[in-house]
C-alpha positions in Angstrom: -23.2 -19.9 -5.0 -22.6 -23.4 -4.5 -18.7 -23.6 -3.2 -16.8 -21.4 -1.5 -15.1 -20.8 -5.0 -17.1 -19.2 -6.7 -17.2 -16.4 -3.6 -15.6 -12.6 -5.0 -14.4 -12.4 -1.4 -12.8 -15.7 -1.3 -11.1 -15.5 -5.1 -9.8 -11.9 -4.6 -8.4 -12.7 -0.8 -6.9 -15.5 -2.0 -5.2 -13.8 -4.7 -4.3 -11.1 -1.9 -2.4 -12.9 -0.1 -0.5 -14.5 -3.1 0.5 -11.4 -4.0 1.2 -10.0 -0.5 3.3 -13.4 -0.2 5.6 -12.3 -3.4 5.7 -8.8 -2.6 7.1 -9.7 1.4 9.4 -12.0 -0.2 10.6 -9.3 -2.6 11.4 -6.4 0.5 12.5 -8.5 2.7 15.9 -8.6 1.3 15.7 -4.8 2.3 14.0 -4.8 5.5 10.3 -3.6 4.3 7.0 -5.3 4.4 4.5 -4.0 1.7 2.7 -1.5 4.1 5.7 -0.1 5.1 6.9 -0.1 1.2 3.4 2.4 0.0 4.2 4.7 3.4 7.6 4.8 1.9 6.1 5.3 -1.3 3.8 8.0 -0.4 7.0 10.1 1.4 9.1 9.4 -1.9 6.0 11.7 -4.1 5.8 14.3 -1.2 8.3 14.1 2.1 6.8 16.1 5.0 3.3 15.0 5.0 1.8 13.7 8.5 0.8 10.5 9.6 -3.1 11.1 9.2 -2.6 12.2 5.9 -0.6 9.1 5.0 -3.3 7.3 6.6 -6.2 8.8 4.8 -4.5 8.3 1.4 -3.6 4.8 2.1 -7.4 3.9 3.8 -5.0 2.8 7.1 -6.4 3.5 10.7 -4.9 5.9 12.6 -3.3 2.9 14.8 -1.9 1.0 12.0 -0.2 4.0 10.6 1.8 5.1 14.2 2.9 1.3 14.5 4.0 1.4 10.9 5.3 4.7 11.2 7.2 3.5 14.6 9.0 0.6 13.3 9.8 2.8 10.1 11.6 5.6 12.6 13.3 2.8 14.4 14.6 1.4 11.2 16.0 4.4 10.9 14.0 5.5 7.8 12.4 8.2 8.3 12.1 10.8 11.6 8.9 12.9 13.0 9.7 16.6 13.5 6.9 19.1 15.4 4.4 20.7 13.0 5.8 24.2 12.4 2.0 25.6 13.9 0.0 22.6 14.7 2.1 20.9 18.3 -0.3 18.3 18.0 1.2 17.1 14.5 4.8 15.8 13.5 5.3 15.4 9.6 7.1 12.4 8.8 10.8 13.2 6.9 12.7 10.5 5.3 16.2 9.9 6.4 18.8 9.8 4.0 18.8 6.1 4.5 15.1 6.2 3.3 15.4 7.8 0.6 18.3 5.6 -0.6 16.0 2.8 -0.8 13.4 3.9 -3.4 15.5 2.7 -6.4 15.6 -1.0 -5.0 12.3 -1.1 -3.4 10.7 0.5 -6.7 12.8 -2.0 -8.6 11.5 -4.8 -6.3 8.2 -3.7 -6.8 8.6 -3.7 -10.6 9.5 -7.4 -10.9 6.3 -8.2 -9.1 3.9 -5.9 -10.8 6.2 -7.9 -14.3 5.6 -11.1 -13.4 2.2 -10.7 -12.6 1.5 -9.0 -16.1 3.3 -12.2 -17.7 1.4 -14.5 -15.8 -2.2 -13.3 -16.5 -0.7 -12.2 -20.5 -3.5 -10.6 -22.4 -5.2 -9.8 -19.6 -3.4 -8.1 -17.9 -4.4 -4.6 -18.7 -8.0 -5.8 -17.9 -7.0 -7.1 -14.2 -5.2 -3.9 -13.9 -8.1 -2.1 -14.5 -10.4 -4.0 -12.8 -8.5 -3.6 -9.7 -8.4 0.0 -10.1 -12.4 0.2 -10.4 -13.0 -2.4 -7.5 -9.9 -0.4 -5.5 -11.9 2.9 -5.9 -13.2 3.4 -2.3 -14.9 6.8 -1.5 -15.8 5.8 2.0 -20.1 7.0 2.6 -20.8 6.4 -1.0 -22.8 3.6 -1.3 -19.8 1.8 -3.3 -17.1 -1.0 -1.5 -15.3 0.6 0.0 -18.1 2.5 2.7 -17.5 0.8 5.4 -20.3 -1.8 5.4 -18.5 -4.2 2.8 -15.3 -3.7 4.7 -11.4 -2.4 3.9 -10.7 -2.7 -0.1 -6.8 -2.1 -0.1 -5.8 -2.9 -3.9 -5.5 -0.8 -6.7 -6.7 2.6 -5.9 -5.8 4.5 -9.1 -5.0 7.7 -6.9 -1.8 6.0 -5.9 -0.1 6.2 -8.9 0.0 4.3 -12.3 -2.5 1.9 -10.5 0.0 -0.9 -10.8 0.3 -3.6 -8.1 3.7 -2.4 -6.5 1.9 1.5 -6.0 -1.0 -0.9 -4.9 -2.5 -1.1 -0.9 -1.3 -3.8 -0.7 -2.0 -4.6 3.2 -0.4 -7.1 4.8 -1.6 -7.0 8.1 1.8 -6.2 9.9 3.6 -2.7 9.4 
């Protein structure tokens, strides 16, 4: 490799935060940064679920998720309620307010993940997938996302269609 350009790391971080740049821009209008929109997103396919399991789904440490999950209850957005049998856990419930906010944060979402598609054209469907193969972490496998390489948050095709908005798209602030 002869210039930092020609780097994976370098080409797909840079592209990171050009996408996590359009995506705050996008929920900011509502309040939401892009980690806070895929918890939001996770509660809007299945309400109730705790904040490990949020955390394991979305490859986010156990601190990230309670700051996220902080500033989301202080929004107002969603509340903790004791574990019927664990008192250790709370499940996370969205509020009313949260749940009002799927249809514009989805719809926000959806613009991105369209202008993306327009901008790459043809190949879209072939970054898409790409991203879903290199976003496929099973931590202790030998692959990416083990823990040696480091945190691969984009594209994980067990977050729905795969697309950018349903993307880990980890901005570094919750």
């Amino acid at each position: 490799m002869n210039r930092i350009e020609d780097c994976i790391a370098f080409l797909i971080g840079k592209a990171g935060q050009q996408i996590t740049r359009r995506a705050r821009e996008k929920l900011t209008a509502h309040g939401v940064t892009p980690t806070q929109y895929a918890v939001l997103k996770v509660l809007w396919e299945q309400d109730g679920q705790s904040a490990a399991d949020l955390g394991v789904r979305l490859l986010i440490d156990s601190a990230t998720i309670t700051g996220v999950v902080d500033r989301l209850q202080a929004a107002g957005l969603l509340e903790r309620r004791p574990h019927t049998e664990d008192r250790r856990v709370h499940n996370l419930f969205l509020t009313a307010h949260g749940g009002a906010l799927q249809r514009p944060l989805d719809a926000a979402m959806d613009l991105l993940n369209d202008e993306v598609a327009r901008e790459m054209g043809s190949d879209a469907q072939t970054l898409w997938a790409a991203l879903r193969r290199l976003g496929d972490v099973r931590p202790g496998d030998g692959r990416i996302g083990d823990g040696r390489i480091g945190d691969v948050r984009l594209g994980d095709s067990r977050l729905g269609d795969g697309r950018l908005g349903d993307s880990r798209l980890d901005d570094g602030v919750g």
